[in-house]
Structure formats: C-alpha cells, structure tokens
N, C-alpha and C positions, 0 to 999 in steps of 0.2 A: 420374445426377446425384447423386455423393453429400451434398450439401448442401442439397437438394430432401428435409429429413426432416421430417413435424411437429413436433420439438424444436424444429428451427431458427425453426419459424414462430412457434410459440412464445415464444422470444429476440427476436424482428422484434415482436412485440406488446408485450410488456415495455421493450423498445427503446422504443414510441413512448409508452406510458402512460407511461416515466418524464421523457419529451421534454414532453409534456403537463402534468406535474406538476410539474416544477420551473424551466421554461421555461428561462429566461438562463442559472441556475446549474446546467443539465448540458450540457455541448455535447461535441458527438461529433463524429468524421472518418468516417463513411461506417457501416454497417450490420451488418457483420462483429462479433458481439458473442456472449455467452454468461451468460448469467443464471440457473444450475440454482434447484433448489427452494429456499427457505429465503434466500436472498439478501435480503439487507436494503438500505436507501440511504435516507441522511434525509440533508437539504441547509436550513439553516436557518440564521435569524440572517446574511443575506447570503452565506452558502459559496458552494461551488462545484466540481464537477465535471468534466474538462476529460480526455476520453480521446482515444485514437489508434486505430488501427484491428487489428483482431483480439484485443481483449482478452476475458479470458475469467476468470467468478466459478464456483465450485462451490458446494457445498453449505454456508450457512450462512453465505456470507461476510458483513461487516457493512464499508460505508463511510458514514462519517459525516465531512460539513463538516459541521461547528457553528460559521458564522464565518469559519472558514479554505480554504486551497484547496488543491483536490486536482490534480493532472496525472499523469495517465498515458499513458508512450509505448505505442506500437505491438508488438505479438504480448508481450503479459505472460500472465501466468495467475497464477490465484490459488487453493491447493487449498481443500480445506475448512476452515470453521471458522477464520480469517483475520480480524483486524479491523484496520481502518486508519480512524485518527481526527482530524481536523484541526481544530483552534482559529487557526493561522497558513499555515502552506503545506507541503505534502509533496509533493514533484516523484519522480516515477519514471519512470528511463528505459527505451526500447526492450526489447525482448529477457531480459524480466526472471522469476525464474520465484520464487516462494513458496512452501514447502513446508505442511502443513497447522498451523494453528494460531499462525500467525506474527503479534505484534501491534506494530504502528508506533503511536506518539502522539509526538503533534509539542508534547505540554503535560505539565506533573506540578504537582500541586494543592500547594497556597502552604500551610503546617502552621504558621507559626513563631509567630502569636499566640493566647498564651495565652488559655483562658475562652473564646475564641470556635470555633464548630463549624468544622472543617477544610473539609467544602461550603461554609459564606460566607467562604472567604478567597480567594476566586478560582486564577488558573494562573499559572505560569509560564510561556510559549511562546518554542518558539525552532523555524525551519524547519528543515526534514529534507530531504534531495539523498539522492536511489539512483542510481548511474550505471548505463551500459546495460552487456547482458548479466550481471546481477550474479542469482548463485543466494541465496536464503536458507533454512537447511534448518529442518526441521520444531521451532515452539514455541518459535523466536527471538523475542526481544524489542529494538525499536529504539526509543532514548530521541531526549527532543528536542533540536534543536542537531547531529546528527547528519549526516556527510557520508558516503557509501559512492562510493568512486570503480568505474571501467568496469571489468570482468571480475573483480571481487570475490568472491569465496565467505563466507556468513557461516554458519558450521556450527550443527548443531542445539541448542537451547537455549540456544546465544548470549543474552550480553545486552550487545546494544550501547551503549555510553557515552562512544564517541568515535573520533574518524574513523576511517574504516578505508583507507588511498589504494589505489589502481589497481591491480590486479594480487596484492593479497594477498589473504591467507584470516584469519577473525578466528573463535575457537574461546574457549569460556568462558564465568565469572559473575564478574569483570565478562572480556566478551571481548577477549583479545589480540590481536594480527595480526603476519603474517607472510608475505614473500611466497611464492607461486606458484611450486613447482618447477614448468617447463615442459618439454615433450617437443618437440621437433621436430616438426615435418608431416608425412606421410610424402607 
C-alpha cells in the first residue's frame, strides 16, 4: 500500500487542523492532499480557500487569502518556496504544475499620493485565471489582472503582465507569448 506512509498521515492531520481552523474559508473535495514542512496558510479578513483533489505544497510554500479567494483545481503541485497571495480571487486550474519560487499576487500597493507612507494607501486588485494544464517555470512572477489560458507554458523568471491565451509560451521581463510548436502524437 504505497500511500499507507506516516507522511501521509501526517498531511491527513494537517488536513484536518487546517479544516478546524478556518472552518468555511477552506474547503476541500476529498483527502488526497500534501502539506511538506514549512508550509504556510493564513485565511483572514473573510478569504478563502477552495481546493480540488490531489493537490500538493512543498517546502515553504506560503497561501495567503487576505480577503480574497483562492481556487485550486485537481492534481496541481506546487515546488518550494511558491507564494500565492489573494486580496480578490485567484482561480487555478486542473493539471497545473509551479516550478520552485513562483509568486502570483492578484494586488500591487497604490504609491501615487504624495507625504503619505506607500503601506496606507491601500491595493489595487484585479482577479488572476490559470487555465488547466498550464506549466509555470521556476521564479516567475504573475501580476494582477492576469488571464493564462489551457496548456500555456510561462518560462522561468517570466514576469507576467498580461494575458497569455491558450496554447502559447510566454518567456521574459515583461513576458512575451508565442505559440506552442506542437509535435504530433505518436
């Protein structure tokens, strides 16, 4: 029974303390989860958490609703050291994979009045869409307002700033997109 490991039991306990602790604003589809060490999750100011089944955090990962909501489809993974931050809604689909260091914010902090500190001028928020099967490689950055359509690749140290549609690859600072040479099936 390879799933019969104390790790796993481990992720089943975490599982349910974080069911415990944020009641409404984390709901899950079924037990199939992954919580390594250092894993972080704060759900606050009405957020919300909202996964699919077989998702899976590494080391160090940090999700944060502050406010806003999070959805995550079914078999994602997330490497290490990943942050995803929601003030309005971040939806990711199915099939989704992050390479390590990858950070999504779905807000960028308001600068434009003078004398007054950049922390009290509040955010700008705009929702962020990942569609499914979409790769993101390691230490990309995805801005808010942002739509990544299905089978996307967003190469490494991307910095995303505007849509990417279906089927391309977006590569850069700021990242461009292009599509997807495809190969046949064999």
């Amino acid at each position: 029974m390879k799933y019969l490991k104390p790790r796993y039991f481990l992720f089943i306990l975490k599982l349910f303390y974080f069911k415990a602790r944020f009641g409404t604003g984390f709901l899950t589809r079924g037990i199939h989860y992954g919580f390594e060490s250092g894993f972080s999750l704060r759900i606050e100011e009405g957020g919300s958490l909202d996964m699919g089944h077989w998702v899976y955090f590494t080391k160090r990962t940090d999700i944060m609703a502050l406010g806003g909501r999070i959805e995550i489809g079914d078999h994602v993974s997330f490497n290490k050291d990943c942050t995803v931050i929601s003030r309005n809604s971040i939806s990711i689909g199915s099939h989704c994979q992050f390479g390590e260091m990858v950070s999504i914010y779905d807000h960028d902090h308001e600068f434009r009045q003078e004398g007054r500190p950049i922390r009290g001028q509040g955010y700008r928020t705009a929702p962020i869409s990942i569609g499914n099967n979409v790769w993101v490689g390691g230490k990309a950055f995805i801005r808010a307002g942002v739509r990544i359509g299905d089978d996307a690749v967003i190469g490494a140290c991307a910095v995303v700033t505007r849509d990417v549609p279906a089927g391309h690859i977006a590569v850069g600072n700021p990242a461009r997109s292009k599509p997807i040479a495809r190969k046949a099936a064999v």
